[in-house]
LOGUGU-340047 format. One record per residue: residue in one letter; residue number from 0; z, x, y of N, C-alpha, C in turn. Coordinates in pm, 1 decimal, decimal comma, m for minus. Atoms other than C-alpha are relative to their C-alpha. Example, Ala and Ser with C-alpha at 12.3 -4.5 7.8 and 13.67 -1.06 7.14 Angstrom:
2
 resn resi      n_z      n_x      n_y     ca_z     ca_x     ca_y      c_z      c_x      c_y
    a    0      0,0     89,0   m119,0    780,0   1230,0   m450,0      0,0     90,0    120,0
    s    1     m6,0    m82,0   m119,0    714,0   1367,0   m106,0     73,0    m77,0    109,0
//
This chain:
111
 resn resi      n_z      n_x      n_y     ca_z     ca_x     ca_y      c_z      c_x      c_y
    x    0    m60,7    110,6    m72,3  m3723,3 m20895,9   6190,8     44,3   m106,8   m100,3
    x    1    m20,7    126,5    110,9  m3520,7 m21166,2   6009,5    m21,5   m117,5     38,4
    x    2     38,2    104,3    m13,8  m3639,6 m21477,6   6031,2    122,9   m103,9    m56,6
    x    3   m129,6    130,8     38,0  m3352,4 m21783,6   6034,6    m79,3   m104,0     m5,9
    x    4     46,9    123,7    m10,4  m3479,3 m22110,1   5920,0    111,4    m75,0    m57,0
    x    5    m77,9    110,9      0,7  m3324,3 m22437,8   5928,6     86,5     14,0   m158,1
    x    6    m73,2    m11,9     75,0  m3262,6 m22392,7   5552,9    129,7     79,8     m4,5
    x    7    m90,7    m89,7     34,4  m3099,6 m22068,8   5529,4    120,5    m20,8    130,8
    x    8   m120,7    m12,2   m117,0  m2854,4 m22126,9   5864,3     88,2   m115,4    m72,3
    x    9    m73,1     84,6     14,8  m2739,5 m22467,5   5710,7     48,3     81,5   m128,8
    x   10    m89,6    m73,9     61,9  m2683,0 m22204,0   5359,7    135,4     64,1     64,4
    x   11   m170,1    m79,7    m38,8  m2456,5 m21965,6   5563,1    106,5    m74,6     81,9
    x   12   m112,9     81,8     m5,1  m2269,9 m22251,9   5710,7     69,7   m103,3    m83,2
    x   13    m59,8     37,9    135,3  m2221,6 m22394,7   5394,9     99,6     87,6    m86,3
    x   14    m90,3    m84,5     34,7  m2088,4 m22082,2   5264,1    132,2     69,2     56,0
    x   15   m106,5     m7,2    m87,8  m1867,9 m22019,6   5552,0    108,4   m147,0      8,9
    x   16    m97,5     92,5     12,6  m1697,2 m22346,2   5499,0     49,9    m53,6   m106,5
    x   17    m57,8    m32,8    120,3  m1644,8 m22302,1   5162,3     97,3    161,8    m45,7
    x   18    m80,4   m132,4     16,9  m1491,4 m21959,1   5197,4    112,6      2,9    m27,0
    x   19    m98,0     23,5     35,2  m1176,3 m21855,0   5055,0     60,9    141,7     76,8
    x   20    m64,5    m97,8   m121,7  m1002,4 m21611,4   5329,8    121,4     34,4    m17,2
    x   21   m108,4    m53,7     m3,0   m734,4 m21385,6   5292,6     88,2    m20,0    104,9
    x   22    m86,7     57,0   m121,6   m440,9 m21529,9   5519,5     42,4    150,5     70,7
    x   23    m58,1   m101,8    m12,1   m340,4 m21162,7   5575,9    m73,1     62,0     75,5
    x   24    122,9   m118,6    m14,1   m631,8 m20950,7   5623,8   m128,0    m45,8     17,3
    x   25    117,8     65,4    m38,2   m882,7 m21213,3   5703,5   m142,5      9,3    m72,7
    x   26    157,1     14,4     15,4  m1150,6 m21119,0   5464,7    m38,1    m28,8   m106,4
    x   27     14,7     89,9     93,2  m1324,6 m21268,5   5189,3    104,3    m20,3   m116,3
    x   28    m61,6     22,7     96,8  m1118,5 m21345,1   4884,1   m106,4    m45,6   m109,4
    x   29     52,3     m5,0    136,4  m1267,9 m21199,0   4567,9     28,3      6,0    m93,1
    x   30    m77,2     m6,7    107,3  m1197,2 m21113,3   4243,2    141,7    m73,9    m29,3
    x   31   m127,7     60,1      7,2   m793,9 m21162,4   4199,5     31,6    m17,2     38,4
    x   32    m64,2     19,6   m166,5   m643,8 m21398,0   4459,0    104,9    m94,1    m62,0
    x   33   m117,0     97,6     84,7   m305,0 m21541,9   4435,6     m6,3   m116,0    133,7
    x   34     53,3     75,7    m80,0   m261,9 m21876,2   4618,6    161,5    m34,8     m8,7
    x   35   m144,1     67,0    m29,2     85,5 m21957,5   4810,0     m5,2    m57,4    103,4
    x   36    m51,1    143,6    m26,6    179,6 m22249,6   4946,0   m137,9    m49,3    123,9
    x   37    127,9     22,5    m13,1   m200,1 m22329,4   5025,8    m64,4     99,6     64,8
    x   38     70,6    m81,6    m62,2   m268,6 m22019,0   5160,3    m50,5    131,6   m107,7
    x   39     53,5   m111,9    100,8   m488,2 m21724,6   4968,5     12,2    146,7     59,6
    x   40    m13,7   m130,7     m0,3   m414,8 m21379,1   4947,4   m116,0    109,2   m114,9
    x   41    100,3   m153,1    121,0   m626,0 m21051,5   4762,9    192,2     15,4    m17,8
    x   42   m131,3     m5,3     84,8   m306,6 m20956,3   4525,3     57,1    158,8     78,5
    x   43    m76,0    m83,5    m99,7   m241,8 m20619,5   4750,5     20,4    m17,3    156,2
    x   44    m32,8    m19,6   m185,5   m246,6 m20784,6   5096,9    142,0    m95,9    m17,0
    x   45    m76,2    115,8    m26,3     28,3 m21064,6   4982,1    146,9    117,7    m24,1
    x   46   m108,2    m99,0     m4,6    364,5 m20829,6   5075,9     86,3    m12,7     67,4
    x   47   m111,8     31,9    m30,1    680,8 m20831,7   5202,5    m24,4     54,0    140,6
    x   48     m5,7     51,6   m190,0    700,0 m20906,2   5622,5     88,1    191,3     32,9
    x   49   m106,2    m79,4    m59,2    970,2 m20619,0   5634,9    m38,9    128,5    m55,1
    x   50     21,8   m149,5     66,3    910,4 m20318,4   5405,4   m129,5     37,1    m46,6
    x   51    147,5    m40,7     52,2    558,9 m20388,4   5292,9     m8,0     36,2   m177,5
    x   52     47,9     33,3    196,4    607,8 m20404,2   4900,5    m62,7   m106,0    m21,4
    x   53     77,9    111,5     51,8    408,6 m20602,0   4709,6     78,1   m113,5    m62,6
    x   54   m147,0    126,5     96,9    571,1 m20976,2   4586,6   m101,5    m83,8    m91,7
    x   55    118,5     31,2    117,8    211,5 m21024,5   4356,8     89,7    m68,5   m108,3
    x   56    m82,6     32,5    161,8    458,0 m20989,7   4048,6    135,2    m31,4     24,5
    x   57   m131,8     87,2     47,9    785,8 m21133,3   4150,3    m15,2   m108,9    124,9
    x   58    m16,1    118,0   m108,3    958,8 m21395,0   4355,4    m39,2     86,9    127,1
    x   59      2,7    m33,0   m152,7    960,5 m21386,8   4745,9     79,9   m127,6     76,0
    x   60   m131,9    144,5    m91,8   1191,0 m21580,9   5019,5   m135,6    m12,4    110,3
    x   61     83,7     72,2    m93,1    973,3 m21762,4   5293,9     53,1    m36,7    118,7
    x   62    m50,2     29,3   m135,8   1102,0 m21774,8   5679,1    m72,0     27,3    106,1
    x   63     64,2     38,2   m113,6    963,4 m21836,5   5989,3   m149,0     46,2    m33,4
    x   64    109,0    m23,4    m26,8    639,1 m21823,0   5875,0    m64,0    141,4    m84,1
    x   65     22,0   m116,0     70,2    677,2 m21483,7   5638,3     42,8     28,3   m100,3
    x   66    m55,2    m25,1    172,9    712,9 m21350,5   5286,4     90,2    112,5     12,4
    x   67   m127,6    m58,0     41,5   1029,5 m21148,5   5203,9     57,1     45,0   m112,9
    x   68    m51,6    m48,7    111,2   1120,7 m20941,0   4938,9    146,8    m51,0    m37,0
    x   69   m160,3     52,1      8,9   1478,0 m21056,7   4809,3    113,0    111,9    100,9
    x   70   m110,5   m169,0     10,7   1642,0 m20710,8   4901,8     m6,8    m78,3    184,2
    x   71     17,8     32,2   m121,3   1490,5 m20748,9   5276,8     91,5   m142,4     72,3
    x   72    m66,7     84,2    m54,6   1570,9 m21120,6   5310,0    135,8    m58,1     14,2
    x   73   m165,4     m8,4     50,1   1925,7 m21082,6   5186,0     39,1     23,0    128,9
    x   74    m61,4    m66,0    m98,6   1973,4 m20815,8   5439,8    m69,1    m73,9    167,3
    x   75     15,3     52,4    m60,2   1844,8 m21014,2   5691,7     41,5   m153,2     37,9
    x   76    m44,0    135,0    m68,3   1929,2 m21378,4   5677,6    114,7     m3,7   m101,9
    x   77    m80,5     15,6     82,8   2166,5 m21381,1   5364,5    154,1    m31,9     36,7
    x   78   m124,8     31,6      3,8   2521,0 m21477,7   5327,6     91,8     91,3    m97,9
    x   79   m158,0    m75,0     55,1   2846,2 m21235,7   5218,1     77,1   m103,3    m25,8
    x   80   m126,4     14,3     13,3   3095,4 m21312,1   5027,1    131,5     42,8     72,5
    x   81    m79,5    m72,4    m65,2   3410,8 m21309,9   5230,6     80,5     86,1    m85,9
    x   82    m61,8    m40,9    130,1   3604,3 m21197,5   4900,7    m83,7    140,9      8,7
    x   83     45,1   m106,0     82,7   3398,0 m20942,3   4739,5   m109,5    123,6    104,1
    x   84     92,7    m65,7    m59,5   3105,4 m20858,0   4977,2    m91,0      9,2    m33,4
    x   85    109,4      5,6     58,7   2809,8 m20944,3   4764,7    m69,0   m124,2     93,4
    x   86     92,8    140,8    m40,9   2510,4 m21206,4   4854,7     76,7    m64,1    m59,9
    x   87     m9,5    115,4     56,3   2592,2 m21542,3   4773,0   m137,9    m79,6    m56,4
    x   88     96,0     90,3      3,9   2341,9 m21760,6   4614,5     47,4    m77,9    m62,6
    x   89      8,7    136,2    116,4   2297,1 m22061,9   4419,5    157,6    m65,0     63,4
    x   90   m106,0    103,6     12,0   2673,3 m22231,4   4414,6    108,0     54,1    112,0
    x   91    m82,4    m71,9    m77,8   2913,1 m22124,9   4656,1    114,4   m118,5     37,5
    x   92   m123,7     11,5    m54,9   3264,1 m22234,5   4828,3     18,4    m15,0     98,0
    x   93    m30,3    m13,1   m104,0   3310,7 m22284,5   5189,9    126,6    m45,5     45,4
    x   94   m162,4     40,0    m90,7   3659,4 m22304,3   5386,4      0,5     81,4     54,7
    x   95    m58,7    m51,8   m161,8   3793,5 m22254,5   5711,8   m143,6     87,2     62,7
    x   96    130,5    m63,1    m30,8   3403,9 m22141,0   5794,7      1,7    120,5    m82,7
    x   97     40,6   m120,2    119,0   3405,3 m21874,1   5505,0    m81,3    m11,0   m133,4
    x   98     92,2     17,5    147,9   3171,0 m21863,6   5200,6     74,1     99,1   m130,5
    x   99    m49,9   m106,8    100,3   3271,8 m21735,6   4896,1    m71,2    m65,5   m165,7
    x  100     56,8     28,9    148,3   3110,5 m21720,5   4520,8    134,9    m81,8    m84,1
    x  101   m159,7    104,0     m3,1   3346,8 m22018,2   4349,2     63,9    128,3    m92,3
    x  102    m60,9   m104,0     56,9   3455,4 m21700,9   4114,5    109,4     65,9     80,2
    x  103   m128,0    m50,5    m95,9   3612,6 m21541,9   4404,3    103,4    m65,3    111,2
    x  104   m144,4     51,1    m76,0   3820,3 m21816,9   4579,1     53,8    m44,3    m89,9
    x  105   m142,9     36,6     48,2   4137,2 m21779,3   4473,1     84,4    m45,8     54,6
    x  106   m120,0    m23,5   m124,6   4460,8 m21850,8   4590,4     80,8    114,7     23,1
    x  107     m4,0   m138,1    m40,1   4564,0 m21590,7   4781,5    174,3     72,9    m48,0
    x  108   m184,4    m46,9     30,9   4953,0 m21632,3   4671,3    m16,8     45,8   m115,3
    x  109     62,5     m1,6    141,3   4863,1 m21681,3   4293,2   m138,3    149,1    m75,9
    x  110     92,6   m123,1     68,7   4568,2 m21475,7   4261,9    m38,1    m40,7   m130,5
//
């Protein structure tokens, strides 16, 4: 029979409110834990929302609440070039509601 005394209950609620909890997989966080944007992960539960790769060792995109491999969040929320047909990032062009990398607006007479 285990015996709970006053000490040891106020230990395991000491240790339970010091715990460091995997946002993912809910369970302790040992050894190697990475820590994004105040939340802790074990380094194989922190993975991409859509395909399930790991984003341990690179970037990741962040939307509604989920991590995103680049590839995934491209193909999901990203922006085309009307020109070429690539993502856009970083600097871009907009007219007449079109995006375009400033490389590819030209003028269309000129070229």
């Amino acid at each position: 029979m285990l015996l709970i005394t006053p000490t040891y209950l106020s230990w395991c609620l000491y240790l339970l409110s010091t715990a460091v909890l995997c946002h993912r997989c809910g369970k302790l966080c040992t050894g190697e834990v990475l820590k994004v944007q105040d939340r802790h992960f074990h380094t194989n539960c922190f993975l991409c929302a859509q395909c399930h790769s790991s984003l341990a060792s690179g970037g990741y995109f962040f939307k509604d609440d989920k991590y995103f491999c680049k590839k995934d969040y491209q193909k999901l929320y990203g922006i085309t070039c009307t020109k070429c047909g690539e993502y856009v990032e970083g600097r871009v062009v907009s007219a007449k509601g079109s995006t375009y990398h400033p490389q590819c607006f030209t003028c269309d007479r000129c070229k």
